[in-house]
PAVEX-479941 format. One line per 2 residues: number of its first residue (from 0); for each residue y, z, x of C-alpha. Coordinates in Angstrom, 2 decimals. Layout:
NUM) Y/Z/X  ...
This chain:
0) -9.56/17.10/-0.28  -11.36/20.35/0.58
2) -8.49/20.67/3.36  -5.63/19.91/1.20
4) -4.47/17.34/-1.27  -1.01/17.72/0.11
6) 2.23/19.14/-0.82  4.87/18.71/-3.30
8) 8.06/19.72/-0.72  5.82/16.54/1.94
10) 8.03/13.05/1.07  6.34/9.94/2.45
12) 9.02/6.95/2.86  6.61/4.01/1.94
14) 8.69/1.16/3.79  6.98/-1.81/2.46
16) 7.49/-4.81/0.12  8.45/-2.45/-2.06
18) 6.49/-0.02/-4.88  6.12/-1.26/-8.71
20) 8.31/2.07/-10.05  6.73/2.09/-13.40
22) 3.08/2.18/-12.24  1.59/5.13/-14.47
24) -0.40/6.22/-11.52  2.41/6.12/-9.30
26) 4.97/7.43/-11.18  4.91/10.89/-11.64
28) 4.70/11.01/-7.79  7.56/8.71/-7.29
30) 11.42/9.95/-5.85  14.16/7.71/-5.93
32) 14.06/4.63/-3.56  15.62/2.23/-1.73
34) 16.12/-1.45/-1.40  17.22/-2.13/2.33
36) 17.06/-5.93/1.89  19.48/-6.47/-0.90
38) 21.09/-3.12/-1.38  19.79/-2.27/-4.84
40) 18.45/1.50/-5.50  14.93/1.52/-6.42
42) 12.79/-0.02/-4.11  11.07/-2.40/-6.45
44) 9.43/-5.72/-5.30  10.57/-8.92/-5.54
46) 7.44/-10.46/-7.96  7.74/-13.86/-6.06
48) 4.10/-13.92/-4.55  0.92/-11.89/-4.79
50) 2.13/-10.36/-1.55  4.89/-8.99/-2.54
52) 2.17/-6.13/-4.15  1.49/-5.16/-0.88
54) 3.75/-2.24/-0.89  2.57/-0.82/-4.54
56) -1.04/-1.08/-3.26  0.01/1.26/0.09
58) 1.69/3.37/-2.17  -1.15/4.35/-4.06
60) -3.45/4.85/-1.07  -1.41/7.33/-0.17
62) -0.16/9.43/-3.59  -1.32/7.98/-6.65
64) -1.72/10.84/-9.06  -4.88/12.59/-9.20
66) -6.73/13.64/-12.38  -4.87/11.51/-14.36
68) -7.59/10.27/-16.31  -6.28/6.77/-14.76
70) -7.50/4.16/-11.77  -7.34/6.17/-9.09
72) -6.57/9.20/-6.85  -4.56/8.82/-3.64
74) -5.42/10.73/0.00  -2.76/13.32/-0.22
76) -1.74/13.24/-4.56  0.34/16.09/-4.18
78) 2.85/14.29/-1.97  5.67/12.63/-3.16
80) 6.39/9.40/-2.51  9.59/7.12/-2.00
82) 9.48/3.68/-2.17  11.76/1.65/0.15
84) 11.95/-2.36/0.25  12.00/-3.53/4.00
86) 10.84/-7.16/3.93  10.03/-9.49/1.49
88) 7.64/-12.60/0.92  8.71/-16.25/1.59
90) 6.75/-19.80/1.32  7.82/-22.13/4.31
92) 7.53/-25.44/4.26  3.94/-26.46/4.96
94) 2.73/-23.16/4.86  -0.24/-22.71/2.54
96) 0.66/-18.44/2.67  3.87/-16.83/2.11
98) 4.71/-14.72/5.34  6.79/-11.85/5.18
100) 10.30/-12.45/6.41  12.95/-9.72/7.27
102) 16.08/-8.63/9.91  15.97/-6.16/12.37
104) 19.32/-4.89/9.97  17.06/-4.19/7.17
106) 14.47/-2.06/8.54  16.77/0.08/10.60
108) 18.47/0.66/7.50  15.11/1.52/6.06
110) 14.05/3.66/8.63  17.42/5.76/8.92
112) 17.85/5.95/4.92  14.77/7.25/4.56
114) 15.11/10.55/7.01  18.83/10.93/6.82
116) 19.11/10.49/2.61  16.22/10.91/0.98
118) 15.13/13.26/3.59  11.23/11.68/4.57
120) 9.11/14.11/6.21  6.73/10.60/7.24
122) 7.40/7.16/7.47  4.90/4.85/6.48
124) 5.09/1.32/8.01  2.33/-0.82/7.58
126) 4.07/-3.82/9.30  4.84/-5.31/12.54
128) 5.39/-8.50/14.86  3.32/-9.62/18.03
130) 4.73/-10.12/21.11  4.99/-13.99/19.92
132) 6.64/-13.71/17.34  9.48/-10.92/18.26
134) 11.69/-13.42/19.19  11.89/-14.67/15.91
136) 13.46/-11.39/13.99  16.80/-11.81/13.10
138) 18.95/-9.19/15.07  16.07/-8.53/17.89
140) 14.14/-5.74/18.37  17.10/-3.20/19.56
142) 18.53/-1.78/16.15  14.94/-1.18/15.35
144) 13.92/0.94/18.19  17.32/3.05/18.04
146) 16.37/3.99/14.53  12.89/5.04/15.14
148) 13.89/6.84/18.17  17.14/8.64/15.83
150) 14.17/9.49/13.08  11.95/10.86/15.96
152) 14.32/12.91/17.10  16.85/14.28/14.42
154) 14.37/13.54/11.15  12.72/16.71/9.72
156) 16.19/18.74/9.99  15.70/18.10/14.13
158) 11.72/18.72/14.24  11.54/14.79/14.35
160) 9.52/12.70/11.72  6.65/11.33/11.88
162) 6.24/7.59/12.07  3.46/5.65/11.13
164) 3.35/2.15/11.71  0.37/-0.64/11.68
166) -1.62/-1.77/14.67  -1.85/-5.15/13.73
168) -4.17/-7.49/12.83  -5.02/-9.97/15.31
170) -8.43/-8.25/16.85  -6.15/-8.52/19.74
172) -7.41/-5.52/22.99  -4.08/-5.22/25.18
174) -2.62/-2.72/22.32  -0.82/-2.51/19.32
176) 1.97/-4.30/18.24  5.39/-3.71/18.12
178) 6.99/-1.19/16.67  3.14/0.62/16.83
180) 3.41/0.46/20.73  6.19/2.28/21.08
182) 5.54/5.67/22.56  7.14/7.46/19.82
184) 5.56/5.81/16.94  2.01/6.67/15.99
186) -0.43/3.76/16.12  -3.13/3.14/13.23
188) -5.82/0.34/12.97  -8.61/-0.46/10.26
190) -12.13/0.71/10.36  -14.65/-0.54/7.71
192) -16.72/1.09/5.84  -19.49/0.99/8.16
194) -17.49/3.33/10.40  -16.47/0.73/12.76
196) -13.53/-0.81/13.84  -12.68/-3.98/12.00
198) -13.58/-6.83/14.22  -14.70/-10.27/13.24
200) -18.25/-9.40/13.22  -18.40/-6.39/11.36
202) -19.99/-5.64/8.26  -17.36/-6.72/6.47
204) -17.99/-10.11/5.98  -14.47/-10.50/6.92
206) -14.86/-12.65/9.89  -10.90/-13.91/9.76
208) -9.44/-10.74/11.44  -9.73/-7.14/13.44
210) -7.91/-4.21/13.84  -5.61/-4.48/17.36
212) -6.73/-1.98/19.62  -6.24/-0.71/23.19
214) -3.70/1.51/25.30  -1.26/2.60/22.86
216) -3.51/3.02/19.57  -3.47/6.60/18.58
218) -5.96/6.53/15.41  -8.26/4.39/13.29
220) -8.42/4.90/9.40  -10.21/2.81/6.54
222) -8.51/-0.06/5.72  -10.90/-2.85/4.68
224) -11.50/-3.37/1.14  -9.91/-0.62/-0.54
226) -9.23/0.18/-4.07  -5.58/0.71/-5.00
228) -3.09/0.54/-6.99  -1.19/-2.75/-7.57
230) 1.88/-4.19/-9.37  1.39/-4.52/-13.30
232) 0.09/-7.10/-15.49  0.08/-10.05/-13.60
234) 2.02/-9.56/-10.65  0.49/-8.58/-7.19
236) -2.87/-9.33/-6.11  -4.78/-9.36/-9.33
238) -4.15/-9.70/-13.27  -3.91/-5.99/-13.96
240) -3.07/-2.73/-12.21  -5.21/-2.23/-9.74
242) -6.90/-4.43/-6.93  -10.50/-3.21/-5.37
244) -10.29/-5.48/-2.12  -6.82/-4.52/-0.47
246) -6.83/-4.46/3.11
């Protein structure tokens, strides 16, 4: 923050779950959205499962409002934000944890709505699929890299965007996932708070999971246990507006 706290005219596409839209620390920051699964127009999240707060929780790690007199501040407050809904949370049969489930249809439509129409200067994308389970996306992996590599090239009024996507999260060394191991995406893992990348023995106590790392990975960034904002009442990870353990 003694760099910058960011800049009104900067739009962040937050292509997530989705963003709760009438968050008070959220919303004075918030543009109109985008719901690429079903077509609505706001972005909000389908309040099925606690996951389905993931997206509100990113959200505020990046521009919840600062010096609000509320929760918290995000890393760049001046930004604005727009929310976008790219997947959503579903229970399969024997499953004990909803998993997110989407189409290769919906997040290209995510990614291009958010450069061409609301005009994103960065993409946020904290999602992605290991090699194993790639096969598995509806649609396959080709609409998806033709958007990214239309937004890298022609967002930003032809200076390109910038596109942010998620590592993964299976402590896994040969690289990031997909869409982070593309060449023209930019990679991001979690470090803790001890400074260190998040690995099963860390300092975290987390011993169920570590940041993927390797050739392709182009920066690592907190992301364990992190206070945020999340979806109201109770919705989302916890029974009121905020969670303190989002990862």
């Amino acid at each position: 923050w003694t760099i910058t706290t960011g800049n009104s005219d900067i739009k962040v596409s937050i292509i997530d779950s989705g963003v709760d839209t009438l968050h008070a620390d959220l919303v004075q920051n918030l543009l109109p959205g985008h719901d690429a699964v079903s077509d609505s127009t706001d972005g909000y999240p389908t309040p099925a499962y606690d996951n389905d707060g993931h997206g509100t929780c990113c959200a505020g790690i990046v521009g919840a409002v600062q010096n609000n007199n509320l929760g918290i501040s995000g890393i760049a407050p001046q930004c604005k934000l727009i929310p976008v809904r790219a997947f959503y949370y579903v229970l399969l049969q024997g499953a004990s944890d909803p998993l997110p489930y989407s189409t290769s249809a919906a997040f290209a439509d995510a990614i291009g709505w958010s450069w061409n129409v609301a005009q994103a200067d960065i993409l946020s994308n904290s999602w992605g699929l290991p090699p194993a389970l790639i096969s598995f996306l509806p649609g396959g992996m080709q609409p998806v890299n033709d958007a990214i590599a239309t937004a890298h090239s022609m967002g930003r009024g032809g200076k390109g965007a910038a596109l942010f996507f998620s590592s993964g999260n299976e402590n896994d060394s040969v690289g990031p996932i997909w869409p982070a191991s593309l060449a023209n995406t930019i990679a991001v893992n979690a470090s803790t708070m001890c400074d260190e990348r998040k690995n099963p023995n860390d300092c975290s106590g987390e011993n169920w999971w570590g940041g993927d790392h390797g050739l392709g990975l182009d920066f690592s960034a907190p992301g364990v246990k992190v206070t945020t904002t999340d979806m109201r009442g109770g919705f989302g990870f916890t029974s009121n507006d905020y969670t303190y353990t989002f990862n």
